[in-house]
C-alpha positions as CSV (number, residue, x, y, z in Angstrom):
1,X,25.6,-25.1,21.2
2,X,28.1,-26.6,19.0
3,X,27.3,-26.0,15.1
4,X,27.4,-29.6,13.3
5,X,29.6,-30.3,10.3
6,X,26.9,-29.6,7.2
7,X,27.7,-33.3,6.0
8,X,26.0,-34.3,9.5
9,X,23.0,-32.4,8.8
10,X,19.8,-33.7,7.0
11,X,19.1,-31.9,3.7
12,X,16.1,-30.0,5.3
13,X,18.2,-28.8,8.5
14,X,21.0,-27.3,5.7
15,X,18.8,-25.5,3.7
16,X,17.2,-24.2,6.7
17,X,20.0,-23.1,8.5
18,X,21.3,-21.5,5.0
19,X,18.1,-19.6,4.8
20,X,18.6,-18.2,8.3
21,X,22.0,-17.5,7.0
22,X,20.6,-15.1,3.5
23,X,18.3,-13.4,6.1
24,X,21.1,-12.1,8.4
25,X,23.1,-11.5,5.4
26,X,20.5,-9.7,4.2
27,X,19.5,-7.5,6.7
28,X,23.3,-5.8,6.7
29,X,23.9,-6.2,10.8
30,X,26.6,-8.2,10.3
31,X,30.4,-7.0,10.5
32,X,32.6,-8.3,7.8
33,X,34.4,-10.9,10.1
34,X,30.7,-12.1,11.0
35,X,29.8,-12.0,7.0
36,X,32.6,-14.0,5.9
37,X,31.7,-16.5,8.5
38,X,28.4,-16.7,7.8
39,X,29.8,-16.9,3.8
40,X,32.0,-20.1,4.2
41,X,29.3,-21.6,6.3
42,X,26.8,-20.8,3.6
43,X,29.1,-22.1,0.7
44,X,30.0,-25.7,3.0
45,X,25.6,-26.0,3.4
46,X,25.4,-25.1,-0.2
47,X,27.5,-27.8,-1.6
48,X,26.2,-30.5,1.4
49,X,23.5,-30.0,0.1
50,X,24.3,-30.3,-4.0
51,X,25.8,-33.2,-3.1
52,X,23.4,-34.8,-1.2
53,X,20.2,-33.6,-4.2
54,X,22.8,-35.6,-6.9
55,X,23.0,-39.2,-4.5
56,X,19.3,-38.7,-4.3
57,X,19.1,-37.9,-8.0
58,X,21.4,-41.1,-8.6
59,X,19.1,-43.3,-6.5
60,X,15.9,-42.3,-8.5
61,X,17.7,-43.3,-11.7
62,X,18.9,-46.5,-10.5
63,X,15.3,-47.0,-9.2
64,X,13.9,-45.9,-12.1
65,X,16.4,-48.1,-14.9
66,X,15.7,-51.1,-12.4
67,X,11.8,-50.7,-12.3
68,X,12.0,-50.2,-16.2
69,X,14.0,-53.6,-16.7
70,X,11.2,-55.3,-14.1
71,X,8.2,-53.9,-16.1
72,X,9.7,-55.3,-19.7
73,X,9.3,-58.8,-17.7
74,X,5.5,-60.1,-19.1
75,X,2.7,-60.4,-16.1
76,X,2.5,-63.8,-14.7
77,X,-0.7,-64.0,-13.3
78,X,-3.0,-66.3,-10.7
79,X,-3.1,-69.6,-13.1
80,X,-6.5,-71.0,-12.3
C-alpha cells in the first residue's frame, strides 16, 4: 500500500500514524536505516499536522472576531 503524502492525510490519520511511528521507535526493533525513515516521516506528520492545528486555530479567531462584531449589533425582535 502506497503511504500518502501527510498533507493528504486528515489531522486524526497523522497523529495516528505518528503514534504508531513513537511505538516502533520505541520498542528499539528498528535498524537505523528503518529509524531514520520512520524519523523524517514522523517530522513531515509532525509539522502536517502544526500546520493544519494553526488554519484551524485561524478559523476559530476569524469565527470568533466575526461572531463578536454580530453580537455588538442590538436584538431586533418579533414587532407585534
Amino acid at each position: 500500500m502506497a503511504t500518502k503524502k501527510p498533507d493528504n492525510l486528515s489531522f486524526e490519520e497523522a497523529m495516528a500514524e505518528l503514534e504508531g511511528i513513537v511505538q516502533s521507535m520505541e520498542q528499539g526493533t528498528l535498524t537505523l536505516e528503518q529509524s531514520l525513515k520512520q524519523f523524517e516521516r514522523g517530522i513531515a506528520l509532525a509539522n502536517s499536522s502544526s500546520n493544519k492545528l494553526q488554519q484551524a486555530e485561524q478559523k476559530v479567531s476569524i469565527l470568533m472576531a466575526n461572531d463578536s462584531q454580530s453580537s455588538a449589533l442590538p436584538f431586533q425582535g418579533d414587532v407585534e
